[in-house]
N, C-alpha and C positions, 0 to 999 in steps of 0.2 A: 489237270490244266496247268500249262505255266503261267508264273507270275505276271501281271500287268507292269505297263511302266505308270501305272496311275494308282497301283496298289500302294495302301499307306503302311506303312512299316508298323510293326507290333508297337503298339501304347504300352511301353515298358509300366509307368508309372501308373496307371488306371489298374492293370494285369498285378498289379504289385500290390495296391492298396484293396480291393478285391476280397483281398484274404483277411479281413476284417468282418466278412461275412460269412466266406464258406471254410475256414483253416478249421483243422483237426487236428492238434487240441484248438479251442477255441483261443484267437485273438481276445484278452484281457483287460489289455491297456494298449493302447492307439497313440503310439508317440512319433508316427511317422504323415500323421495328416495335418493336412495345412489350413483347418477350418477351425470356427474358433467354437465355445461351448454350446452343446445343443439346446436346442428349445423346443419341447412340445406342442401341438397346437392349443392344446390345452394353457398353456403356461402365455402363450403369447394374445390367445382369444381377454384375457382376464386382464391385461397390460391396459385393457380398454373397463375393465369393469363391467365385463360381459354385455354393454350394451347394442355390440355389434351383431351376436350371433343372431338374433331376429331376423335382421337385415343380410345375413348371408343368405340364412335358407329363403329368403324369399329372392335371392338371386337369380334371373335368367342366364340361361346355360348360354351361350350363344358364342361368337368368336366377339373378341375386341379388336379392335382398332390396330391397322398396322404399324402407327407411331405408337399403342399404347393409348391406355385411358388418358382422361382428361384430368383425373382427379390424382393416378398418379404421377405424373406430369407433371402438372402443378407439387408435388410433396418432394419429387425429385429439385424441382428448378428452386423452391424453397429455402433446399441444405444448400448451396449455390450462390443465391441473390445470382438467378439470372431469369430470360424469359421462359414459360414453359414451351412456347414454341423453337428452343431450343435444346429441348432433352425428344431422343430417341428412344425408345424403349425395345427393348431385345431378348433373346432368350438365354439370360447370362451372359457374361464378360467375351464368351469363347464364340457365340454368335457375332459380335460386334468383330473381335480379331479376326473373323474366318470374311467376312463383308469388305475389311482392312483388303487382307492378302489377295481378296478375288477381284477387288478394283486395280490392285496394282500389279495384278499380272499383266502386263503389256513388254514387248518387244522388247528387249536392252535393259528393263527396269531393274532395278535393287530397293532393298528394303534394308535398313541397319539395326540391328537386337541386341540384345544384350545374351552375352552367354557367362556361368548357365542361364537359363528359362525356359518357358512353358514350353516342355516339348511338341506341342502341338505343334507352338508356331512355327518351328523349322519344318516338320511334316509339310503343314498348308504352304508353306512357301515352296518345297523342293516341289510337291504334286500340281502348284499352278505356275512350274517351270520360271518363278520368280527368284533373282539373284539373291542369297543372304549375306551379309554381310556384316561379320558379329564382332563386337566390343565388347572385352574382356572383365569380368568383375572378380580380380585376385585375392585372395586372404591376406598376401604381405601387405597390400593396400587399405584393406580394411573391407574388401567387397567395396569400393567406391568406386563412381564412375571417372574414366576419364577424358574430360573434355576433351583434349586435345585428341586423343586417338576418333574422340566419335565426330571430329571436324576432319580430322584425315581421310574416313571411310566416306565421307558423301559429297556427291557428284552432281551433274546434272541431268542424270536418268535417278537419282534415288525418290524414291513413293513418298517412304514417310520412312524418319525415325520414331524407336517403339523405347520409353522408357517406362518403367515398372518401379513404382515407391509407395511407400514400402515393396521392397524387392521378394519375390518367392525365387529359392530358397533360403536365401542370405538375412535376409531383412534388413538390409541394406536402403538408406533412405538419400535421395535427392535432395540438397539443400535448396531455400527460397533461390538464391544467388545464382546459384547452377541450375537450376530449372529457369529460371530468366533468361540467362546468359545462353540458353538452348534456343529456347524460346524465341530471341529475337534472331540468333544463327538463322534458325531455320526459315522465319519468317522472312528476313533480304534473300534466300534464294528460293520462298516456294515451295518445301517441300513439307509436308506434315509436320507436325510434332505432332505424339499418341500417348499423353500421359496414363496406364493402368493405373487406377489407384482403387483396388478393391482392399485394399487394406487400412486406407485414411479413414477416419484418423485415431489408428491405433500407433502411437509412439513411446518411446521410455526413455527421456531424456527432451531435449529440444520440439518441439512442435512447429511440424511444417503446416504450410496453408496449401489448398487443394490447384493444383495449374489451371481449374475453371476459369480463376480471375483474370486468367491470361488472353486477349484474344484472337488467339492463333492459335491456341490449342484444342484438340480433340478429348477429351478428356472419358475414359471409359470408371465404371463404377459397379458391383453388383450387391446382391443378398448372401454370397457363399462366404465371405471371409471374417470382415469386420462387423457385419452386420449379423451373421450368424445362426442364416437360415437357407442355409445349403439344397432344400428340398424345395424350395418356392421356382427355382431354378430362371430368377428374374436378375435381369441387368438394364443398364444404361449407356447412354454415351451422351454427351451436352458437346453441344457441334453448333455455332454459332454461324457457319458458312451455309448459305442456306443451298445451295447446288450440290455440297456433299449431303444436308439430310436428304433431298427430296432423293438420292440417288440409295442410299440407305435405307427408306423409308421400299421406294421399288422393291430392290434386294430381296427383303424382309418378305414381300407377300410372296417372293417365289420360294423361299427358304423354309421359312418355318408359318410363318400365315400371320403367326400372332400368341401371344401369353393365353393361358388359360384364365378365363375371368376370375375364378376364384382365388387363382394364385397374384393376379393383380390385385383382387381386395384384402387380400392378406400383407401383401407388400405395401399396399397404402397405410393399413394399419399401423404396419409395423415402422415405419418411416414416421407416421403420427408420435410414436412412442419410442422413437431411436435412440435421447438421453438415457433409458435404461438399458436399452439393448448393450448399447454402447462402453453403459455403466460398467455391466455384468462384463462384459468380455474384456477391458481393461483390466478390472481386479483380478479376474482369473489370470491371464495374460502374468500380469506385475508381478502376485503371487508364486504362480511356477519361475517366471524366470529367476526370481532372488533364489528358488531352488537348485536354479542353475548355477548359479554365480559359484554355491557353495562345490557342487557336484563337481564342475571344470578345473578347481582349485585343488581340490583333493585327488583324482584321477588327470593331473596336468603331463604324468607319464606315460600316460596312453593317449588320451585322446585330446586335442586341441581344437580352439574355438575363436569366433570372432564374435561379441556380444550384439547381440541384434541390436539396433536405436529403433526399429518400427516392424509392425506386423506382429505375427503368432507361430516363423520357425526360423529354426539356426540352420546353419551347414557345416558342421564343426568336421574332422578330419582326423583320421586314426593316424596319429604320432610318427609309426612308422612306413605310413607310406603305401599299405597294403589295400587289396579290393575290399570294398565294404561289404561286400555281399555277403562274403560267406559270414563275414560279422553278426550282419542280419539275419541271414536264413538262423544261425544258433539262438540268438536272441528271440525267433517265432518259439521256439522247443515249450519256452519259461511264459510262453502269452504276452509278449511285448515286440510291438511291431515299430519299427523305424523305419526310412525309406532310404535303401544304398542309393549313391552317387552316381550308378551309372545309368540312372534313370532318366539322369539331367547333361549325361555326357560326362561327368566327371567323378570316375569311380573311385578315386581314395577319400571321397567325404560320404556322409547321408545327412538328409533332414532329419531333423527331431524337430516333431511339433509337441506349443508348451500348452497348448488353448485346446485343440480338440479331445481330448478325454477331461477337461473340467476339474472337478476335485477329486478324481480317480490318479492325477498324473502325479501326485509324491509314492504313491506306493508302485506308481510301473518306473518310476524313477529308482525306489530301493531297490527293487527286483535288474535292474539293470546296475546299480552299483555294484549291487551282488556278483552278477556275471563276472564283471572285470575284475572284482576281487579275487572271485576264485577261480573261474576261467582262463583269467587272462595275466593277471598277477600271480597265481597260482602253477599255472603251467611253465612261465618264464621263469620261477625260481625253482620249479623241477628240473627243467632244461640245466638247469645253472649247477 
């Protein structure tokens, strides 16, 4: 059969990270994911002091609610100070952005992203034949946005603009000033602001506050990043407009229906309990990244970096300019997986993540300085 024009193009990065599972040799050390330290269910049932599990098993199986319980709702609009009748409840972050792109496909429409980013969202945009229109996040600039280009890109067919801060891959962070300054843009002409913030509030350095406060903004949130429960596969959005929830809220029963109850009592839980969640994945975070500091300093002839202020990955970029891939594919030989640049559209860098392998990531850190030492350091003074 030939291809569709609605066929979605290969998920480089899903296809990529994959091999964490099935790679021969076995994947070792995981420095290419963008999640932060795992948590058992065991480890997180106990956060409560086992008082919960009684009350799980005597759970009704049943579907919930297409906004979402009432109780998580409530624990969501809580970390917020806003109402619960203004949190959504979703199947992940990628539920909410796919609702995004399906409401503003219309006629003439655009949508303005940041590149790189979630490859999804160019996917969902090209296949519901929605214009994209992407703003640039540079290394000479530090990965910062710039206002001014994301004022030049929008018109009066644009949907929404989409920002991401902490940014994935860069970790690149939106300041208060410049999320205002967006903030009200968009609000005199109408068109969204979509703050992602699945990675608030992990920062290392300065500390932003979440765009909820703002009210014009969409604000989307999950359990995969910062919160660090990748498997509950639970998100949010807090939408203060009440014509875009009830329109989200529709969406939603034709989509996916609703969260598994159990994975909402878990998410209630853990949102009970997110000072530590929180705790844990900061130190780990802080911890690897001063590993880094040290690592980019010493290997400053190969590879180059821009130091994250927020989230749990870099985008650092091989010196001379070459595709990271075949970088990577060498780097799987030794069991340490990084994620090439061309995953994200921009093939002389990759992700390293410093939070998803936990106290495992110094020694796939050694095992990778290793390489360049003798790899790569090694073969240049052969050549020579």
């Amino acid at each position: 059969m030939g291809q569709s024009e609605h066929d979605l193009p290969a998920f480089l990065l899903d296809q990529w990270l994959d091999q964490t599972r099935n790679a021969d040799p076995k994947i070792e050390y995981d420095l290419g994911s963008s999640t932060g330290p795992v948590w058992t269910l065991r480890e997180l049932l106990a956060l409560d002091g086992g008082k919960v599990n009684e009350a799980l098993l005597d759970t009704e199986l049943l579907y919930t609610g297409a906004t979402g319980s009432q109780e998580l709702r409530g624990a969501i609009a809580a970390m917020y100070g806003v109402d619960p009748d203004n949190v959504q409840v979703v199947t992940g972050a990628s539920e909410a952005l796919l609702m995004l792109f399906f409401f503003a496909s219309e006629p003439a429409a655009n949508v303005v992203i940041p590149n790189p980013g979630l490859p999804s969202n160019d996917a969902m945009a090209k296949a519901l034949n929605v214009e994209t229109r992407y703003y640039t996040l540079r290394a000479e600039d530090g990965f910062r946005i710039d206002l001014g280009e994301i004022r030049r890109l929008v018109d009066r067919n644009t949907r929404f603009v989409l920002i991401n801060s902490p940014h994935n891959p860069t970790g690149a962070v939106v300041s208060d000033t410049e999320m205002e300054t967006l903030h009200d843009f968009c609000a005199d002409r109408g068109v969204q602001l979509v703050s992602d913030e699945v990675y608030h509030p992990i920062y290392h350095g300065l500390q932003v506050q979440s765009a909820a406060r703002l009210a014009h903004a969409t604000v989307l949130g999950d359990f995969s990043k910062a919160l660090c429960l990748s498997g509950l596969r639970v998100g949010w959005m807090v939408e203060r407009d009440s014509k875009r929830r009830a329109r989200y809220t529709n969406a939603r029963s034709y989509f996916t229906v609703s969260n598994t109850v159990l994975g909402e009592r878990l998410a209630t839980l853990a949102l009970q309990n997110r000072d530590a969640i929180y705790a844990r994945g900061r130190l780990v975070a802080s911890a690897n990244l001063a590993l880094l500091d040290n690592f980019f300093d010493e290997y400053s002839d190969i590879v180059r970096w821009v130091r994250p202020p927020g989230g749990m990955t870099a985008f650092p970029w091989l010196r001379d300019g070459a595709d990271a891939r075949e970088f990577c594919l060498r780097l799987i030989k030794r069991g340490v997986l990084l994620t090439p640049g061309d995953c994200f559209g921009m093939p002389g860098h990759f992700r390293l993540g410093f939070a998803a392998s936990g106290d495992r990531f110094p020694r796939g850190l050694e095992l990778l300085s290793d390489f360049l030492r003798t790899e790569v350091r090694g073969r240049a003074s052969a050549i020579a």
